[in-house]
TORKOL-4160 file (C-alpha; in steps of 0.2 Angstrom, whole numbers, padded with zeros to 4 digits, m for minus):
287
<pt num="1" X="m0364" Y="0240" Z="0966"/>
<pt num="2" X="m0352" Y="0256" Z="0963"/>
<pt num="3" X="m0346" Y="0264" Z="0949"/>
<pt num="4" X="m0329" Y="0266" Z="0945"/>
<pt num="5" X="m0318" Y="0266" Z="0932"/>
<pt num="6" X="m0300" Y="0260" Z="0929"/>
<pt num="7" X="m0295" Y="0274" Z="0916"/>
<pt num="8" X="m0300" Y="0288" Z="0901"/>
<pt num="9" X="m0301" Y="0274" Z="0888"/>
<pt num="10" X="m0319" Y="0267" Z="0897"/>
<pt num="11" X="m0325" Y="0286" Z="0895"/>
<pt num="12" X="m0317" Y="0288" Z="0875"/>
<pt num="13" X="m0326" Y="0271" Z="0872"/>
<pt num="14" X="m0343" Y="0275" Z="0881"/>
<pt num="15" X="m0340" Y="0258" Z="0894"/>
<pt num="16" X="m0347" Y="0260" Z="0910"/>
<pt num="17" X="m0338" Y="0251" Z="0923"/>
<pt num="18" X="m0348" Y="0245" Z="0940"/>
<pt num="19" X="m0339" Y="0235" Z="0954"/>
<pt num="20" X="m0351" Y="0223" Z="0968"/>
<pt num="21" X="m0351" Y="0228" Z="0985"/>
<pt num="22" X="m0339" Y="0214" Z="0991"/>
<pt num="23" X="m0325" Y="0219" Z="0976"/>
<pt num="24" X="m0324" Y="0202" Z="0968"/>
<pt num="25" X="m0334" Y="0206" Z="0953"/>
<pt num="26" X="m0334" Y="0218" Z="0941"/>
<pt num="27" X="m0349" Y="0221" Z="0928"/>
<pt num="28" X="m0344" Y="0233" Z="0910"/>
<pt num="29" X="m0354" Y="0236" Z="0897"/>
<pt num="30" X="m0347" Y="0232" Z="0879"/>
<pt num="31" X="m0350" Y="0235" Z="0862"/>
<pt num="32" X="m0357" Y="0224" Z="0848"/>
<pt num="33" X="m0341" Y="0222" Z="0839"/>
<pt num="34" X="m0332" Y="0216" Z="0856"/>
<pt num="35" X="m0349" Y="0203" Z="0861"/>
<pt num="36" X="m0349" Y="0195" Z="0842"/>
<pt num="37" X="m0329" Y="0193" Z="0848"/>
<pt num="38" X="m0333" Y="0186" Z="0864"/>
<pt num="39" X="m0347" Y="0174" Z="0858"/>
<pt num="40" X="m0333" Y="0168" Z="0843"/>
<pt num="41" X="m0318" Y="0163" Z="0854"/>
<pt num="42" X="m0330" Y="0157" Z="0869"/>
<pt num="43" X="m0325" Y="0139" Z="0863"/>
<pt num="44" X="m0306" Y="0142" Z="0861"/>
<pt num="45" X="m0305" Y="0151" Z="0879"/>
<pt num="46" X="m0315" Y="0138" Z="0889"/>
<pt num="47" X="m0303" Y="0125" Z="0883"/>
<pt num="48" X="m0290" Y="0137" Z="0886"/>
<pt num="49" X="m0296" Y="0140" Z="0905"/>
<pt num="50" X="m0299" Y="0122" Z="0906"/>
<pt num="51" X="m0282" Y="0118" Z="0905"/>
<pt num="52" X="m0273" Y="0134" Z="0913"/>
<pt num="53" X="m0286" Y="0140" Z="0924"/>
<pt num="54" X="m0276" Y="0138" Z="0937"/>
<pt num="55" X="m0262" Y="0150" Z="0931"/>
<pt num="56" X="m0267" Y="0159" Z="0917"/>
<pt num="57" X="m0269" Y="0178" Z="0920"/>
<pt num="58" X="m0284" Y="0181" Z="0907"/>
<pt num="59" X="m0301" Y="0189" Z="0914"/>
<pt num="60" X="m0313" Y="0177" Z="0921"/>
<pt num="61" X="m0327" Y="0178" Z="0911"/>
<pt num="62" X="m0343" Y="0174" Z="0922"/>
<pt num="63" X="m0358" Y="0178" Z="0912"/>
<pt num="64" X="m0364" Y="0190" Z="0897"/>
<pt num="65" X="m0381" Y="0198" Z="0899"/>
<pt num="66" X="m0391" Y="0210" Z="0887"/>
<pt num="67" X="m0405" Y="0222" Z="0891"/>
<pt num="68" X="m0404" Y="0238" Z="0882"/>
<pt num="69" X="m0383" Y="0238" Z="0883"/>
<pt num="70" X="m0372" Y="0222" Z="0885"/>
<pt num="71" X="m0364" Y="0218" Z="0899"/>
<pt num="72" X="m0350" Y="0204" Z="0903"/>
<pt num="73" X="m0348" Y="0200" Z="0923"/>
<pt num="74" X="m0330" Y="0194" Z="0928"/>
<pt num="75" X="m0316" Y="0194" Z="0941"/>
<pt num="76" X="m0308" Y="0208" Z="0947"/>
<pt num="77" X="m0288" Y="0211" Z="0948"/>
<pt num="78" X="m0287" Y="0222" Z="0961"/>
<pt num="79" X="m0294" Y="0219" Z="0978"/>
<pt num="80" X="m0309" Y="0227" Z="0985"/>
<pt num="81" X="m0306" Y="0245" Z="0992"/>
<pt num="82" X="m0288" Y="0245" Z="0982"/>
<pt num="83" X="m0289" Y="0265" Z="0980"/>
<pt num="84" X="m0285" Y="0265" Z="0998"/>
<pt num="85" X="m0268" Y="0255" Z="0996"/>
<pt num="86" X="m0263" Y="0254" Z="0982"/>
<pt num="87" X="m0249" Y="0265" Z="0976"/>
<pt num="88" X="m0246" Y="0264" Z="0957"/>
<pt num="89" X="m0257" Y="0255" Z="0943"/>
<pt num="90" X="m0251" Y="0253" Z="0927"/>
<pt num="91" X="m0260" Y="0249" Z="0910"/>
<pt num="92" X="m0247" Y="0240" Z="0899"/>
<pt num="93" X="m0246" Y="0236" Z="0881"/>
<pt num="94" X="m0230" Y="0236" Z="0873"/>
<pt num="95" X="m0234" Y="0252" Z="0864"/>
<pt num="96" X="m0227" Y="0267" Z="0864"/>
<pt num="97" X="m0235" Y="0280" Z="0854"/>
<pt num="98" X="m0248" Y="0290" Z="0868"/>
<pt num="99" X="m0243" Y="0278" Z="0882"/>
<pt num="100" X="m0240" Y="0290" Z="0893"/>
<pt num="101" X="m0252" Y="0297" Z="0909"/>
<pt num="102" X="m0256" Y="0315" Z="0905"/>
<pt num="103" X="m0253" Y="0330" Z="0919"/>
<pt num="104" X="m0272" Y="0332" Z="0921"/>
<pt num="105" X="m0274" Y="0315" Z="0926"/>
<pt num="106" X="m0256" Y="0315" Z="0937"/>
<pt num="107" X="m0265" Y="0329" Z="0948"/>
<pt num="108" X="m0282" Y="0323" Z="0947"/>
<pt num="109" X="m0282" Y="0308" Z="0953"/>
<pt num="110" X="m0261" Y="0305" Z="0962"/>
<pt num="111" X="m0258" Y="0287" Z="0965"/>
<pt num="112" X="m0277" Y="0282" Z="0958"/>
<pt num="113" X="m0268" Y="0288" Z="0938"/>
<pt num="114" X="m0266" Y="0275" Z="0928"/>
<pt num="115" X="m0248" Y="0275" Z="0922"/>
<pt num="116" X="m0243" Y="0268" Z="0905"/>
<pt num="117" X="m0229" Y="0259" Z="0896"/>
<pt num="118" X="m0216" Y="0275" Z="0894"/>
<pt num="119" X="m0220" Y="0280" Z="0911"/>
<pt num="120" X="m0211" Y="0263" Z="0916"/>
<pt num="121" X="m0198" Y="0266" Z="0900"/>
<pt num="122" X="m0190" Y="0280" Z="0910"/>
<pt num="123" X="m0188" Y="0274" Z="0924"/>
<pt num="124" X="m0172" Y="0266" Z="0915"/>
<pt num="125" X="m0167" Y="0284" Z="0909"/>
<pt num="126" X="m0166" Y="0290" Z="0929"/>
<pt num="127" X="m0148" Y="0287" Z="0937"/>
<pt num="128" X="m0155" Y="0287" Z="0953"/>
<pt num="129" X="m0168" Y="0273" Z="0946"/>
<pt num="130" X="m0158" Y="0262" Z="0935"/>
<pt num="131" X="m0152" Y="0248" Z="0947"/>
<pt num="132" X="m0170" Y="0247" Z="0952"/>
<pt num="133" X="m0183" Y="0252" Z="0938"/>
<pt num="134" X="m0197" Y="0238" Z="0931"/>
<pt num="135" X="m0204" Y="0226" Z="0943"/>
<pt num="136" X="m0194" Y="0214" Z="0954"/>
<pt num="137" X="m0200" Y="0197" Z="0956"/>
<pt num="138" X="m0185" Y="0187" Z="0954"/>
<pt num="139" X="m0177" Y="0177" Z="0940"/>
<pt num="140" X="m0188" Y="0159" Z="0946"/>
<pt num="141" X="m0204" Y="0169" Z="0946"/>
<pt num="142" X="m0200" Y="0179" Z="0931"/>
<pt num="143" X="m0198" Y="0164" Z="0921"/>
<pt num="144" X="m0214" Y="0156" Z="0927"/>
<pt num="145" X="m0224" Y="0171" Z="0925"/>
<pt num="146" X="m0219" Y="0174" Z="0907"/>
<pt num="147" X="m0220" Y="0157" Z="0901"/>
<pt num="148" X="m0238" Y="0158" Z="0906"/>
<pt num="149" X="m0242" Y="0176" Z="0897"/>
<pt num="150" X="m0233" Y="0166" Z="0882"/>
<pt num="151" X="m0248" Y="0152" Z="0882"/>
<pt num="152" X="m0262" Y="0167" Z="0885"/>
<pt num="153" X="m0254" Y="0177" Z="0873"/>
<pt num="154" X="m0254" Y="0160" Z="0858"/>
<pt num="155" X="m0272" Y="0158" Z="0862"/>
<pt num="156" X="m0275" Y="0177" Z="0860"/>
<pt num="157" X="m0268" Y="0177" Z="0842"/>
<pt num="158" X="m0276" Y="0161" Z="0839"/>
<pt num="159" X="m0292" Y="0171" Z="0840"/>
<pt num="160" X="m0285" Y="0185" Z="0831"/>
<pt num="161" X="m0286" Y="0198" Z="0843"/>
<pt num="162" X="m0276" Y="0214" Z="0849"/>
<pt num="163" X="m0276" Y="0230" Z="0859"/>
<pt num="164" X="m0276" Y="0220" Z="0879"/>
<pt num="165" X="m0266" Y="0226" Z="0892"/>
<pt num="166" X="m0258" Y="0217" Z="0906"/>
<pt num="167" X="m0265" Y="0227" Z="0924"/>
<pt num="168" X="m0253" Y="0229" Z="0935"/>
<pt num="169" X="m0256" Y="0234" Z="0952"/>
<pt num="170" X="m0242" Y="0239" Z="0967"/>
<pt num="171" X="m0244" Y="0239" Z="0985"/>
<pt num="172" X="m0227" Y="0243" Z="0994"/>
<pt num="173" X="m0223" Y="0239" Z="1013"/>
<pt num="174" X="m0229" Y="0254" Z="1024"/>
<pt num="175" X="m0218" Y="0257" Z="1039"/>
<pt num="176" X="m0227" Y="0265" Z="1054"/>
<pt num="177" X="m0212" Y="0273" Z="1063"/>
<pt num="178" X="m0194" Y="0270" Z="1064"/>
<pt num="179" X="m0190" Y="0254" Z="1060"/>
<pt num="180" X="m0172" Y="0244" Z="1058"/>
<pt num="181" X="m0178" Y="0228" Z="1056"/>
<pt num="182" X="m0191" Y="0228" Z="1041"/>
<pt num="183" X="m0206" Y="0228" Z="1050"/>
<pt num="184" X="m0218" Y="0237" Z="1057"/>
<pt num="185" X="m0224" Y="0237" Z="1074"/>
<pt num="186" X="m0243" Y="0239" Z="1080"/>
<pt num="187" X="m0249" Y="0240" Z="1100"/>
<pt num="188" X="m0266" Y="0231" Z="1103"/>
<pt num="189" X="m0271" Y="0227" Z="1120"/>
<pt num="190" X="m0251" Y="0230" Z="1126"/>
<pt num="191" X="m0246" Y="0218" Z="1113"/>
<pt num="192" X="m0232" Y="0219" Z="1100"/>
<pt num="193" X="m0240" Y="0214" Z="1080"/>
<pt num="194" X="m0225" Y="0214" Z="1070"/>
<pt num="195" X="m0233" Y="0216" Z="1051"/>
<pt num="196" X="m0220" Y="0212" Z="1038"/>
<pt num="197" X="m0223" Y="0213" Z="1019"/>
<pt num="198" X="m0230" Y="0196" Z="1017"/>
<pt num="199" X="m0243" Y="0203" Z="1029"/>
<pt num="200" X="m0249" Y="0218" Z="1026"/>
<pt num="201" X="m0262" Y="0213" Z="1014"/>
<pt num="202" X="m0272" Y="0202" Z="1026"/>
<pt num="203" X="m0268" Y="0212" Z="1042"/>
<pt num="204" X="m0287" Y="0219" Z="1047"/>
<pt num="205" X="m0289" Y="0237" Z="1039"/>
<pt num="206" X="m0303" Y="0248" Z="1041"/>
<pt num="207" X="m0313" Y="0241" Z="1025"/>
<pt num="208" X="m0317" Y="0224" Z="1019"/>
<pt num="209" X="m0307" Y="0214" Z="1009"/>
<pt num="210" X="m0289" Y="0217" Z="1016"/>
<pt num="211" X="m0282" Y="0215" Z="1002"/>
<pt num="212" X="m0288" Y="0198" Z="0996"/>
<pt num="213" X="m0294" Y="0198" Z="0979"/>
<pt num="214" X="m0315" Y="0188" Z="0981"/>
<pt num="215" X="m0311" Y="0177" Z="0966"/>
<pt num="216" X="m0295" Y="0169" Z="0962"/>
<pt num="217" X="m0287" Y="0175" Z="0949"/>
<pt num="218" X="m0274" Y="0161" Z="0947"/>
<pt num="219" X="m0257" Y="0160" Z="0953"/>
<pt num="220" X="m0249" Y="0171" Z="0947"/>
<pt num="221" X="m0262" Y="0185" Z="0952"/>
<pt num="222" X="m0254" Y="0189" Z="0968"/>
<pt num="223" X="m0235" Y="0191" Z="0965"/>
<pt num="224" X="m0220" Y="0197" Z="0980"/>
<pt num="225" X="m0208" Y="0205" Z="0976"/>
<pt num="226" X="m0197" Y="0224" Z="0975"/>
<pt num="227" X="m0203" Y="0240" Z="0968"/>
<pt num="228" X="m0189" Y="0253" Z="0968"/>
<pt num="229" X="m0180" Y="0242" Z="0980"/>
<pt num="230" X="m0194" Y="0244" Z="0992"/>
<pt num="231" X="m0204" Y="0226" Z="1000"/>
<pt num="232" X="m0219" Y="0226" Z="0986"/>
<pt num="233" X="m0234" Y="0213" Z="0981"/>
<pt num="234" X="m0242" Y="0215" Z="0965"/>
<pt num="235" X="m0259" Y="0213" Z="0957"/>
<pt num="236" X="m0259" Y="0207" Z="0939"/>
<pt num="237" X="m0275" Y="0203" Z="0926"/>
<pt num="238" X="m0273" Y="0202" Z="0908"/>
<pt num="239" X="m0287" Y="0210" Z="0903"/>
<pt num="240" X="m0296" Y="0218" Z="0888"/>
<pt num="241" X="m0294" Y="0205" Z="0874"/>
<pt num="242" X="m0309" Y="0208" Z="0864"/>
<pt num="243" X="m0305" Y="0218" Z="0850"/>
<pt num="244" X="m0302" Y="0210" Z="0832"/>
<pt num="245" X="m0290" Y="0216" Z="0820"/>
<pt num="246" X="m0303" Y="0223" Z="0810"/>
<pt num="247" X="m0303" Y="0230" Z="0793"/>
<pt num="248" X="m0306" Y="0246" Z="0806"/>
<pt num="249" X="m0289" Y="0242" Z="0813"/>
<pt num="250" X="m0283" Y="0241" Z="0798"/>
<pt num="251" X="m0288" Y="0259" Z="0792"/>
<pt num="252" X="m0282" Y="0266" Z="0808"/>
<pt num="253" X="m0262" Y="0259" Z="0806"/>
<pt num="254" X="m0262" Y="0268" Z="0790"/>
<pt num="255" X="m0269" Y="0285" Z="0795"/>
<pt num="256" X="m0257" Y="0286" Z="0807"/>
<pt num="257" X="m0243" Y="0278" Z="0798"/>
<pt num="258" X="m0247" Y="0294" Z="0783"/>
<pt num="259" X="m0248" Y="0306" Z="0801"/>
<pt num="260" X="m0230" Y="0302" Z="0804"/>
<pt num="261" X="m0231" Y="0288" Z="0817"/>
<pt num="262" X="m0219" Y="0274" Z="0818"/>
<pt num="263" X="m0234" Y="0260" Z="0811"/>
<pt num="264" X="m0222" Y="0248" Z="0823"/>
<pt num="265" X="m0224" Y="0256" Z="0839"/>
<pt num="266" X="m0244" Y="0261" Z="0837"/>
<pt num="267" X="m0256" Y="0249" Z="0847"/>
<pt num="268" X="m0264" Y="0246" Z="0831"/>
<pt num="269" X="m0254" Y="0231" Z="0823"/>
<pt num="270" X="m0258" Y="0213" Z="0819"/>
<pt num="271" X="m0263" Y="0202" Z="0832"/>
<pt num="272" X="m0244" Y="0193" Z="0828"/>
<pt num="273" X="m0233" Y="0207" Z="0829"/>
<pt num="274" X="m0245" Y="0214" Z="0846"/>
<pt num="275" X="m0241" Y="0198" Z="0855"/>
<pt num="276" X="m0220" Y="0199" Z="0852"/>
<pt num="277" X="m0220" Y="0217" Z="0854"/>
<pt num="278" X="m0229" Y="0215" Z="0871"/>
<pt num="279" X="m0221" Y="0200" Z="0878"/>
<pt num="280" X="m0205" Y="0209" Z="0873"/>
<pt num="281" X="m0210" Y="0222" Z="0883"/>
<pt num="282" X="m0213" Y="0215" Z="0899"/>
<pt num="283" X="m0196" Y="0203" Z="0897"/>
<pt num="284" X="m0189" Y="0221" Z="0899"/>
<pt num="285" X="m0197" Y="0228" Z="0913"/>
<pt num="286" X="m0201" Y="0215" Z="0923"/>
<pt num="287" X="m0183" Y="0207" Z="0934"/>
């Protein structure tokens, strides 16, 4: 296995986060309060994944494990080695209060930062970038994607949780040399490869994987599309569903309500008024 981790929030919460070697897997540690949740909507999300499996975008739970620390196995969203190709990753949840990449981690860590929900929001306050800001997928494929994120959302406040994120991950077409056509051309063995956008991500790279995610994620995992009017396919995994709204939730919306916060754009709101605000959210940013 290797360690990684997706972003600060693993390190302010003490998960560890390890990836197997092949990239399809990924093992994190959680606490008690997220494994009692877990255990109590288990029945719910398997009949859930029995009849959407196929679509749905929710984590693929594979196995719990306990010995010292608990640890959940399931799927990865992104596909082995993506610190090599992919360009932007985004954490999204509807929020807007702290949603925002710091400096430190902008210089740290380049296109590996994990950007959040204003760092998209002002894409639409940039002239350059109006025409083109959010994700592009098309109105078809929008439609399709949302009306599934409804059906995982209902489950999700059926089970009274909040706090998830939808992962979004964005490789864009890299062209080697001048190119008038769209594609890029590779010389092997005095032969022309011409590698367009759809590709790229199974095209034989320098590590394993190339691009393909080791467990399927359902359909709407692997999305093409436009990113600042550039050729672009995206990763995508709902993931992170396990905390309640908890009497500790509840304690946290009113400190920060009597800090100043507006209590409606916070991240701690009732599982009801998470899932509009966040489907709302992406019906905004995603074309």
């Amino acid at each position: 296995v290797s360690f990684q981790s997706n972003s600060k929030g693993a390190a302010r919460s003490g998960g560890i986060f390890f990836f197997t070697k092949d990239g399809a897997y990924m093992i994190k540690t959680i606490p008690n309060r997220e494994k009692n949740t877990l255990l109590q909507i288990l029945p719910k999300y398997h009949e859930h994944m029995k009849r959407y499996g196929r679509s749905s975008l929710l984590t693929r739970f594979c196995g719990m494990y306990e010995k010292e620390y608990t640890f959940i196995v399931m799927n990865a969203v992104f596909p082995p080695e993506a610190n090599k190709f992919i360009s932007e990753r985004f954490d999204l949840k509807g929020s807007t209060v702290g949603r925002e990449v710091s400096e430190e981690e902008l210089k740290s860590k380049g296109s590996q930062a994990v950007l959040k929900d204003l760092d998209l929001c002002r894409e639409h306050y940039s002239d350059a970038a109006a025409a083109v800001g959010g994700f592009t997928i098309g109105a078809t494929a929008k439609a399709a994607l949302l009306s599934q994120l409804r059906k995982d959302v209902k489950l999700l406040i059926d089970c009274q949780v909040m706090d998830y994120s939808l992962l979004v991950g964005i490789i864009l077409e890299r062209l080697e040399g001048p190119s008038t056509t769209g594609t890029a051309a590779a010389n092997t063995n005095n032969k022309k490869i011409l590698i367009t956008v759809d590709t790229i991500v199974t095209y034989p790279m320098p590590y394993y994987g190339s691009g393909i995610c080791g467990v399927d994620g359902g359909q709407f995992s692997v999305m093409h599309g436009k990113r600042k009017g550039h050729r672009a396919i995206y990763y995508m995994g709902l993931i992170d569903f396990l905390q309640p709204w908890s009497t500790r939730k509840v304690f946290e919306r009113k400190l920060k309500g009597l800090a100043g916060y507006d209590t409606t754009a916070i991240s701690a709101v009732t599982p009801e008024e998470y899932a509009t605000r966040f489907l709302d959210f992406l019906d905004q940013n995603i074309n």
